[in-house]
C-alpha distance (Angstrom), angle and dihedral (degrees) to the residues before:
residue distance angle dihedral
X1 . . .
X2 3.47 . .
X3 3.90 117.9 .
X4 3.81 114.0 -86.8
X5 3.93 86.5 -122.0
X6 3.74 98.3 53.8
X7 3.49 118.0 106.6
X8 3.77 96.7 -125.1
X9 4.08 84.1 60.5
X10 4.46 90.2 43.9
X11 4.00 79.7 49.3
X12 3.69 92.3 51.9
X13 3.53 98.4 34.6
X14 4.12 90.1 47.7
X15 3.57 87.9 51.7
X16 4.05 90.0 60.4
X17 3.63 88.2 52.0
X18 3.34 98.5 66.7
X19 4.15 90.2 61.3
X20 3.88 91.4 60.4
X21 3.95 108.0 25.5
X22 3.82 83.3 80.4
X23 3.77 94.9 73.2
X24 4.03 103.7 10.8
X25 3.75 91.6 43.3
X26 4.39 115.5 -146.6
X27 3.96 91.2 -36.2
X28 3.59 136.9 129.8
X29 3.59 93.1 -109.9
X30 4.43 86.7 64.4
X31 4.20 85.7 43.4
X32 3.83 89.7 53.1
X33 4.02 93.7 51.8
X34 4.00 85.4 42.2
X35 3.65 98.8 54.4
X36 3.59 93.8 41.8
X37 3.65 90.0 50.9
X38 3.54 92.8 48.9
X39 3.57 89.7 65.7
X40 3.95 102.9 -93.4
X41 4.07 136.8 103.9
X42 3.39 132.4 -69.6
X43 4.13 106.8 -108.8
X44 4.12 77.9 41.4
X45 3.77 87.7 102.6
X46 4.01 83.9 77.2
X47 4.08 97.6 67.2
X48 4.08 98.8 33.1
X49 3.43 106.3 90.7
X50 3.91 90.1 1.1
X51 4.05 83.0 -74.9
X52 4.53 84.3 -78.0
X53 3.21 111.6 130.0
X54 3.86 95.8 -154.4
X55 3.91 86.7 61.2
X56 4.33 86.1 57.7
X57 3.72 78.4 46.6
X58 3.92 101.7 55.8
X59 3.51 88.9 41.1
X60 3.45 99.5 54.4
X61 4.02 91.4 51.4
X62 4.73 80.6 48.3
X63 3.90 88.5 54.9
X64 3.80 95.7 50.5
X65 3.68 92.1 46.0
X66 3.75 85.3 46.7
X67 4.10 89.2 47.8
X68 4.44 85.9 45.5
X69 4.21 86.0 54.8
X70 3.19 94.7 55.5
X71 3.15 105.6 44.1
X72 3.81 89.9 51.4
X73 3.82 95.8 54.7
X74 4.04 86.3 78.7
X75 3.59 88.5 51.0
X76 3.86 127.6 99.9
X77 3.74 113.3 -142.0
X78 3.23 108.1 156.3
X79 3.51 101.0 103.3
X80 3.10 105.2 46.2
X81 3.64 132.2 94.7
X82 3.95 116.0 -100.5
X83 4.17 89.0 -113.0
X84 3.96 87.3 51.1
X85 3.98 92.2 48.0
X86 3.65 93.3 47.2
X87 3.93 87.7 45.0
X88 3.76 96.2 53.3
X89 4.05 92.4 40.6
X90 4.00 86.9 64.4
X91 2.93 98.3 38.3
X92 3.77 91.4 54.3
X93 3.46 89.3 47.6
X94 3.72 90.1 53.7
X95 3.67 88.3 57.1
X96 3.13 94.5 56.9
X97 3.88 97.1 50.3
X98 4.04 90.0 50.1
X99 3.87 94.3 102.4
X100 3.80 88.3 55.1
X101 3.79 110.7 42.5
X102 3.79 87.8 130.4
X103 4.01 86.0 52.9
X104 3.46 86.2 48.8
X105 4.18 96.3 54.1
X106 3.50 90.3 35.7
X107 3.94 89.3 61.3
X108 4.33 90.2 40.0
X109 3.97 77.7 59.1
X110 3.90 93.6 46.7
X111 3.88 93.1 47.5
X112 3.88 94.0 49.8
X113 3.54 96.1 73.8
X114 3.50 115.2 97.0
X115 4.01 98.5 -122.9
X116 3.72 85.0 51.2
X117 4.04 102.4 45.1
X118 3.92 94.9 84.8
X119 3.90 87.3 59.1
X120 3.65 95.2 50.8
X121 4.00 93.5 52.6
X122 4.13 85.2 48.6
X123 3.54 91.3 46.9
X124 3.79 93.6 44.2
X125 3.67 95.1 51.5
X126 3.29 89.5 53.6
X127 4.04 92.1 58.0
X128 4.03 91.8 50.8
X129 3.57 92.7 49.6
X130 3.36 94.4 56.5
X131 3.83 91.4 41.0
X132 3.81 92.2 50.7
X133 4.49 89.2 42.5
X134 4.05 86.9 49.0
X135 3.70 89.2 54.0
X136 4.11 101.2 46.4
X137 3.59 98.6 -96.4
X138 4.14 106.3 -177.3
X139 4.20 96.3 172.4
X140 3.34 113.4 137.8
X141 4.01 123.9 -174.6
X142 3.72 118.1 -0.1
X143 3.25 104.9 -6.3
X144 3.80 90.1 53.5
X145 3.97 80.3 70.0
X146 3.25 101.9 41.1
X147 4.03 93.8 54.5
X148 3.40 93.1 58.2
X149 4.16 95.6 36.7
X150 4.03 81.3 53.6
X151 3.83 85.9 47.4
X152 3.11 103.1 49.9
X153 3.63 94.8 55.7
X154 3.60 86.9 57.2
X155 3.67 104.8 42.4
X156 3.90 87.2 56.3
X157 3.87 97.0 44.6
X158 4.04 83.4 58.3
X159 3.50 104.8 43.4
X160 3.88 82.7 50.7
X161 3.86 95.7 47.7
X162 3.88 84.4 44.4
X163 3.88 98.7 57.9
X164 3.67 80.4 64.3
X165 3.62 101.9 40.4
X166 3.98 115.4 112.5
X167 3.83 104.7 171.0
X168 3.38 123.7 111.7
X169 4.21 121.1 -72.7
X170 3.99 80.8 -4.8
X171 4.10 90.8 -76.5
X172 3.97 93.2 163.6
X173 3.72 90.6 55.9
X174 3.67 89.8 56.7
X175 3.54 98.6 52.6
X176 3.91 82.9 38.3
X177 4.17 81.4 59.5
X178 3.67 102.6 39.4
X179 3.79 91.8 48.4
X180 4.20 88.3 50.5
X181 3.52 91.1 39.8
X182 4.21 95.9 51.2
X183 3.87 83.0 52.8
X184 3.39 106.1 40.4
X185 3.93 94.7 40.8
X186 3.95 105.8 56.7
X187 3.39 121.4 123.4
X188 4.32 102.5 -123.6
X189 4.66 78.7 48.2
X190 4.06 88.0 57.4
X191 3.43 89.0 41.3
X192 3.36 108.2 43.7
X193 4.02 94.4 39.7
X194 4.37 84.6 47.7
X195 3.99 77.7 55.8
X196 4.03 97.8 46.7
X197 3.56 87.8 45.7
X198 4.20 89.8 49.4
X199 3.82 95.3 50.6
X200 4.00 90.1 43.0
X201 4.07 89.8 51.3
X202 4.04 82.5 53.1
X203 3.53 97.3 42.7
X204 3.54 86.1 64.9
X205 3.80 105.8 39.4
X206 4.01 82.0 60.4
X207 3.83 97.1 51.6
């Protein structure tokens, strides 16, 4: 058996989460069942992930970005304009995370509490980084920031609209996306948010 702290174990063990966080939330209690499951002791729950439950967290957000770049290496994107790449990466990613919208609100709930908000802005950056390097991103300097600030905003207004979304293959949420995206994306925004966030670096160096 593979070492409790190897990935292909985390992976395993991760995957067992998602069967309990649904109705024991990201607790011990869910950890316990997981490790078990995953083939180990019972007390085991105390060495995988160091026993933290913001480390089971973290890598729960690394194995769906992990699940989203693979999935996007049989994808053609080339063609496409950068708001249509982005687009299609969520929404792939999306697709992926159907089977575990309750996972998904259950962690929302987990990353609202004040010791926990730091990780969810690390974890988040993370996504849009990925999002923005899947689709060809080249920005360099400010506006490398302000893409993914500006994305971020949207990614988490979506996934939001989307735990509420109903219609069919999650249509509203795409025209929820596309409509966020066609604001958030245009040149003079980027530029003029890269030029807010210039000033307000400034502002501060002077005080």
């Amino acid at each position: 058996m593979h070492s409790i702290h190897s990935n292909a174990v985390k992976d395993a063990i991760i995957e067992k989460m998602m069967l309990h966080v649904p109705t024991l939330g990201w607790t011990m209690s869910a950890l316990s069942k997981a490790v078990v499951e995953a083939g180990f002791n019972q007390g085991d729950e105390n060495r995988a992930f160091e026993g933290n439950m913001e480390k089971v967290v973290e890598y729960y957000f690394q194995w769906v970005d992990q699940q989203m770049l693979r999935k996007m290496e049989t994808f053609d994107l080339t063609s496409m304009r950068t708001r249509d790449k982005i687009a299609t990466i969520i929404m792939v990613r999306l697709a992926l995370m159907a089977p575990y919208k309750a996972v998904v609100e259950r962690t929302f709930t987990f990353l609202a509490k004040p010791p926990h908000m730091p990780l969810g802005a690390k974890c988040l950056y993370k996504t849009v980084n990925h999002i923005w390097y899947i689709a060809g991103d080249k920005a360099t300097d400010f506006n490398f920031y302000t893409k993914r600030a500006l994305l971020a905003g949207v990614y988490l207004s979506t996934v939001k609209f989307w735990l509420k979304d109903v219609s069919s293959d999650a249509l509203q949420t795409r025209a929820h996306l596309e409509n966020r995206l066609s604001k958030a994306l245009k040149v003079g925004q980027i530029k003029s948010f890269a030029k807010e966030l210039c000033e307000k670096g400034l502002s501060y160096l002077k005080k």
